[in-house]
C-alpha positions in Angstrom: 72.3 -51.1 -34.2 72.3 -54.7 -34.5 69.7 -57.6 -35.8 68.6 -59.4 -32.5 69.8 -62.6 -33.2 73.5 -61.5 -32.7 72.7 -61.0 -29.0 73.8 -62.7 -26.0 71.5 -62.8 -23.0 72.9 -63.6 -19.5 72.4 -62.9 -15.7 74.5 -59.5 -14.5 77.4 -59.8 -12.5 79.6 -57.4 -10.7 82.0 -57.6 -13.7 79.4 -55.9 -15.7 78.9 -52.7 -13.5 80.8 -50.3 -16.1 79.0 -51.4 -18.7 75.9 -50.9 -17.3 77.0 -47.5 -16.3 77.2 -47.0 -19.5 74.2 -48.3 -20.8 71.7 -45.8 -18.3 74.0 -43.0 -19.1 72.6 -43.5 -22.4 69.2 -44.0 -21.7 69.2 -40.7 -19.3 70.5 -38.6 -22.4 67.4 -39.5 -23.8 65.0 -40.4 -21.8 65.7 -37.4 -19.5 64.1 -38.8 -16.2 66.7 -37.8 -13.7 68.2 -40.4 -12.6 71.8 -40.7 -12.9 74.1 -43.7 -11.6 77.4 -43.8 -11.1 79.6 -47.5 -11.1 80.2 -47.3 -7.5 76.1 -46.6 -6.6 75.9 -49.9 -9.0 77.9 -52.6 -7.2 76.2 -50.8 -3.8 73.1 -53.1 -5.5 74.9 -56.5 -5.4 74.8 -55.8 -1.3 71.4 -55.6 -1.1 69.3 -57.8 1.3 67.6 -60.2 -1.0 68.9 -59.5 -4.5 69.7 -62.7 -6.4 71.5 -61.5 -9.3 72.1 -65.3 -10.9 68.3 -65.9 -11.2 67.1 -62.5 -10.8 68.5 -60.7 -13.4 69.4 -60.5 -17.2 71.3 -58.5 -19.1 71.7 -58.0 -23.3 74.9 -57.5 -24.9 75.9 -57.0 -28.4 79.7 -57.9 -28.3 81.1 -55.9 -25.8 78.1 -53.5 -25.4 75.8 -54.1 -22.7 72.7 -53.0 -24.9 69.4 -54.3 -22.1 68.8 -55.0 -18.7 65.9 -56.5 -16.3 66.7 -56.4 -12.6 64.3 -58.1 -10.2 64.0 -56.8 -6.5 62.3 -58.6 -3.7 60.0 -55.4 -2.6 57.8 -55.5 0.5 54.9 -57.9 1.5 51.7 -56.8 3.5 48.6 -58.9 2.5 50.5 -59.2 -1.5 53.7 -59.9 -2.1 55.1 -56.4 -4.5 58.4 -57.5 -6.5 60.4 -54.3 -8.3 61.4 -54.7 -11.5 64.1 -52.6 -13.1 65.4 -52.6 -16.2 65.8 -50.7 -19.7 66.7 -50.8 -23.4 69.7 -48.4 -25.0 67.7 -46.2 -27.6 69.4 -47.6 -30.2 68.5 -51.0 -30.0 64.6 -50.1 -29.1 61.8 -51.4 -31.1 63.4 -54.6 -31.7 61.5 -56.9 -29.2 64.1 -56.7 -27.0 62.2 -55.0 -24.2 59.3 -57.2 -24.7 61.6 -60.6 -24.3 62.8 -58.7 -20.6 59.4 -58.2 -19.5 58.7 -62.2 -20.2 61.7 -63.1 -18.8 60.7 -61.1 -15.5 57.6 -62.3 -14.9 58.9 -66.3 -15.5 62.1 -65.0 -13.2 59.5 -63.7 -10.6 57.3 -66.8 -9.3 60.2 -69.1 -7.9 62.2 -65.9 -6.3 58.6 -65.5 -4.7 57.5 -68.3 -4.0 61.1 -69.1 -1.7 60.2 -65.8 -0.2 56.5 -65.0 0.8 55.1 -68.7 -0.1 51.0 -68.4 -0.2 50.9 -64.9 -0.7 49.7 -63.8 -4.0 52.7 -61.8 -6.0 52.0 -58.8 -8.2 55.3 -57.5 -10.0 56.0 -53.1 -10.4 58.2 -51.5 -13.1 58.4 -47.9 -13.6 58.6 -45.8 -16.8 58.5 -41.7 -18.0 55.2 -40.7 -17.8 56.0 -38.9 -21.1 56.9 -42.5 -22.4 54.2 -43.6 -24.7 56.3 -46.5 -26.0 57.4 -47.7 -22.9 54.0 -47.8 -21.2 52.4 -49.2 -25.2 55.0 -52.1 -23.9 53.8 -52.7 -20.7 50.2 -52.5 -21.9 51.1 -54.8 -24.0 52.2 -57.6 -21.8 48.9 -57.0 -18.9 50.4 -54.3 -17.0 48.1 -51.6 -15.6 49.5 -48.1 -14.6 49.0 -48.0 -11.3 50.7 -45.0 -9.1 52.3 -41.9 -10.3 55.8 -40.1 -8.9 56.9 -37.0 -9.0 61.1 -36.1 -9.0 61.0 -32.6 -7.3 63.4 -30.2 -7.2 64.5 -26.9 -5.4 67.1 -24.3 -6.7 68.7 -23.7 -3.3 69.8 -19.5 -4.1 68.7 -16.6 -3.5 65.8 -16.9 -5.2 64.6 -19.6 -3.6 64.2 -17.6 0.1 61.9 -15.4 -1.5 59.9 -18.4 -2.1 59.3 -19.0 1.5 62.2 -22.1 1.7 64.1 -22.4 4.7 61.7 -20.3 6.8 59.4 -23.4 8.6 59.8 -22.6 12.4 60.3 -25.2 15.1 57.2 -26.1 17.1 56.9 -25.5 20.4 58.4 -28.3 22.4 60.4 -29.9 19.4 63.8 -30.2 19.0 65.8 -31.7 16.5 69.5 -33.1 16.4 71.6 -34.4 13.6 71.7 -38.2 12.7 74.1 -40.2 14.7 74.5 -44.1 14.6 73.4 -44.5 17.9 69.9 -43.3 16.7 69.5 -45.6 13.6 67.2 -47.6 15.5 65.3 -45.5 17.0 65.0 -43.8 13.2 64.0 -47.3 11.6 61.7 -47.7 14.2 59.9 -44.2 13.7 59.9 -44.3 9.9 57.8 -48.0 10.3 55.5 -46.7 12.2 54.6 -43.6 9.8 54.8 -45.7 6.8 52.8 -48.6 7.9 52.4 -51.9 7.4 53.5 -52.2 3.6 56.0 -49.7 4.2 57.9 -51.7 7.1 62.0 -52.0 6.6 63.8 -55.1 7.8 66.8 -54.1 10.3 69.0 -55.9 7.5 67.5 -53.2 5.6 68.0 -50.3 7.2 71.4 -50.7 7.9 71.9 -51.3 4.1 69.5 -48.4 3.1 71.9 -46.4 5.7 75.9 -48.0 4.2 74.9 -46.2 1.0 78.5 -43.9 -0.1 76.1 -41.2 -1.0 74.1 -41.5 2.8 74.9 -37.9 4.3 74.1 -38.2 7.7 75.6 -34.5 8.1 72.5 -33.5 6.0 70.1 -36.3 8.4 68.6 -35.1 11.7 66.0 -36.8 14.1 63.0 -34.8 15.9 62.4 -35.1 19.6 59.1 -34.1 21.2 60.7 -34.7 24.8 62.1 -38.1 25.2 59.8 -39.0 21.9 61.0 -39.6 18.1 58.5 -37.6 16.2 60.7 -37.3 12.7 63.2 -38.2 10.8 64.9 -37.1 7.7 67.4 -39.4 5.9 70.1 -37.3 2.8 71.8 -38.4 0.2 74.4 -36.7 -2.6 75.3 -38.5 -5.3 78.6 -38.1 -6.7 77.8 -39.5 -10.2 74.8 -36.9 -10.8 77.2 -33.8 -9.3 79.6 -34.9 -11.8 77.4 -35.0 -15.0 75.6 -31.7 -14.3 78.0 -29.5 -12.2 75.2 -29.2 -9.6 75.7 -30.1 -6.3 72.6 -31.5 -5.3 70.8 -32.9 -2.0 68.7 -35.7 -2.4 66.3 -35.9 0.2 65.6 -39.9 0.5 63.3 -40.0 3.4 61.1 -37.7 5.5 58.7 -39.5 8.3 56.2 -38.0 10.7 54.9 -40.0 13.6 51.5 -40.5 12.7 50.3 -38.8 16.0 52.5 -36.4 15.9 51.6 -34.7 12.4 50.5 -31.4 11.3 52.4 -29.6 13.7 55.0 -28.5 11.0 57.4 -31.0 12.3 58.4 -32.5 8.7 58.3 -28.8 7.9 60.8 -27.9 10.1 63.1 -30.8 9.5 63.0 -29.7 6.2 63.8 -26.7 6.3 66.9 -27.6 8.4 68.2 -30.0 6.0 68.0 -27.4 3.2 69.5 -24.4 5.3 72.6 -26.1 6.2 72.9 -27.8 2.7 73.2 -24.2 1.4 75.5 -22.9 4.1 77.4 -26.1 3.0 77.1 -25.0 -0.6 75.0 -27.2 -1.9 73.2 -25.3 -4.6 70.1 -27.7 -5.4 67.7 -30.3 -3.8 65.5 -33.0 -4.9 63.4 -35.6 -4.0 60.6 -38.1 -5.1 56.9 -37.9 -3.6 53.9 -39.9 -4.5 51.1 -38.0 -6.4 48.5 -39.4 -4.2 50.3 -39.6 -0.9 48.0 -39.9 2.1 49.9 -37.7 4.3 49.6 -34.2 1.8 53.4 -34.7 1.6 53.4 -33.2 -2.4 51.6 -29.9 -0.6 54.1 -30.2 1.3 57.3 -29.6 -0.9 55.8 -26.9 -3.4 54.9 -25.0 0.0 59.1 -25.7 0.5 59.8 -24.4 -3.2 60.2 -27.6 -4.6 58.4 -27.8 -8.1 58.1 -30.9 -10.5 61.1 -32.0 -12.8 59.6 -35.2 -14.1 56.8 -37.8 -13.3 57.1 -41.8 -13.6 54.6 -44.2 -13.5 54.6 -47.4 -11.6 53.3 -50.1 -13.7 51.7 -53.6 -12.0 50.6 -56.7 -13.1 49.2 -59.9 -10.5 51.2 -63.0 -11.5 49.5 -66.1 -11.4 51.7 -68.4 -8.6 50.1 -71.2 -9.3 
């Protein structure tokens, strides 16, 4: 531990990626929230459409030890402008204002990024905490942020066991068929997921194709729905290395699953489920996982405890309206 005033503050670079590898390695020990990064899913960031990591982020060190972080991304834009904020604080060095002086620095970091990028649309700026985290979310409080939406990390135990749950057993509907991810169909997938998301939910073609260059994108584990000549569904997988490696679990994330809007409650996500997670298992894959809204409009969290999938842990997204002047 180490009195605040021997710290250094600076914007992240690439050069920095084991550090910070480090650093959430040790805030997952404690903080126990599932998510687990490997060096290699960290420098996938500094690709990212929009990231400016010389003015958008900041990073604490003490010495050598990369001790804080704050991480600005540019988010979507409908009728307000939503910036994502990431960042965190080792355990160690909590408690010393060193999260607080992050969160200002955000929020001053925030209104020229926006203001280049959505200009006249207001701006309201989302980090995310444990929903177990009193101290984290006393900190956000604490600075005018209001929780806002809740998120659920689900996960599935892909054995035996599981069958008797009902997993695996969603039947086709009549008419649909489905066929694996190719690259050929990335457009046609983008295009599908838009239109079930809606307008704040829309994804750039710059993107997608990011979204789909991941290392840990699966498209083995990715399959499209056809009603006829029609996209109806898609269903995007990812394994990540990093997490296999820490818990000896080989694990399918599922990243995306999208209905078309007239097209749902036919058992279609159902079944595209269900064919992710048999072949995953045939494939070895012991576990899955995913992340759902609490309140999402389409009954999708009804939808994966139906699949087996039951609650790990729950974060809260945290907002606050900047003034832009």
């Amino acid at each position: 531990m180490s009195n605040t005033g021997t710290l250094s503050w600076r914007p992240i670079e690439a050069a920095d990626v084991p550090a910070c590898a480090v650093l959430l390695a040790a805030i997952e020990e404690v903080d126990q929230t599932g998510d687990v990064f490997g060096e290699e899913d960290l420098l996938e960031t500094f690709r990212a459409p929009g990231r400016d990591y010389p003015r958008g982020s900041l990073c604490v060190h003490d010495g050598e030890v990369m001790v804080g972080y704050s991480c600005l991304a540019p988010g979507s834009a409908d009728q307000v402008h939503q910036m994502s904020l990431f960042g965190g604080v080792h355990p160690a060095y909590r408690r010393q204002g060193i999260g607080g002086r992050l969160l200002d620095w955000a929020e001053l970091a925030a209104v020229p990024l926006h203001k280049e990028r959505y200009p006249g649309l207001p701006l309201s700026i989302s980090g995310w905490c444990a929903a177990s985290d009193s101290g984290a979310s006393a900190l956000y409080a604490s600075r005018g942020f209001r929780p806002a939406r809740w998120f659920h990390l689900m996960g599935a135990d892909l054995t035996t066991g599981y069958l008797t749950k009902g997993g695996l057993s969603a039947p086709v509907p009549a008419g649909v068929h489905i066929v694996a991810f190719t690259a050929d169909l990335a457009e046609e997938a983008r295009l599908l997921r838009n239109e079930a998301f809606g307008q704040a939910g829309q994804m750039a073609p710059d993107d997608w194709a990011y979204f789909l260059s991941y290392d840990s994108f699966r498209p083995a584990f990715s399959y499209l729905a056809y009603d006829g000549a029609e996209t109806v569904g898609v269903l995007i997988a990812r394994e990540y290395d990093a997490y296999t490696e820490l818990t000896g679990v080989l694990d399918l994330y599922i990243a995306e699953v999208a209905t078309r809007r007239s097209a749902r409650n036919r058992g279609i996500a159902s079944a595209l489920l269900s064919r992710a997670l048999a072949d995953a298992r045939s494939a070895g894959f012991t576990a899955a996982s995913l992340t759902v809204s609490a309140d999402s409009p389409t009954g999708a969290f009804g939808l994966y405890q139906r699949a087996g999938f039951a609650i790990r842990t729950t974060s809260v997204m945290q907002v606050k309206d900047l003034d832009v002047g």
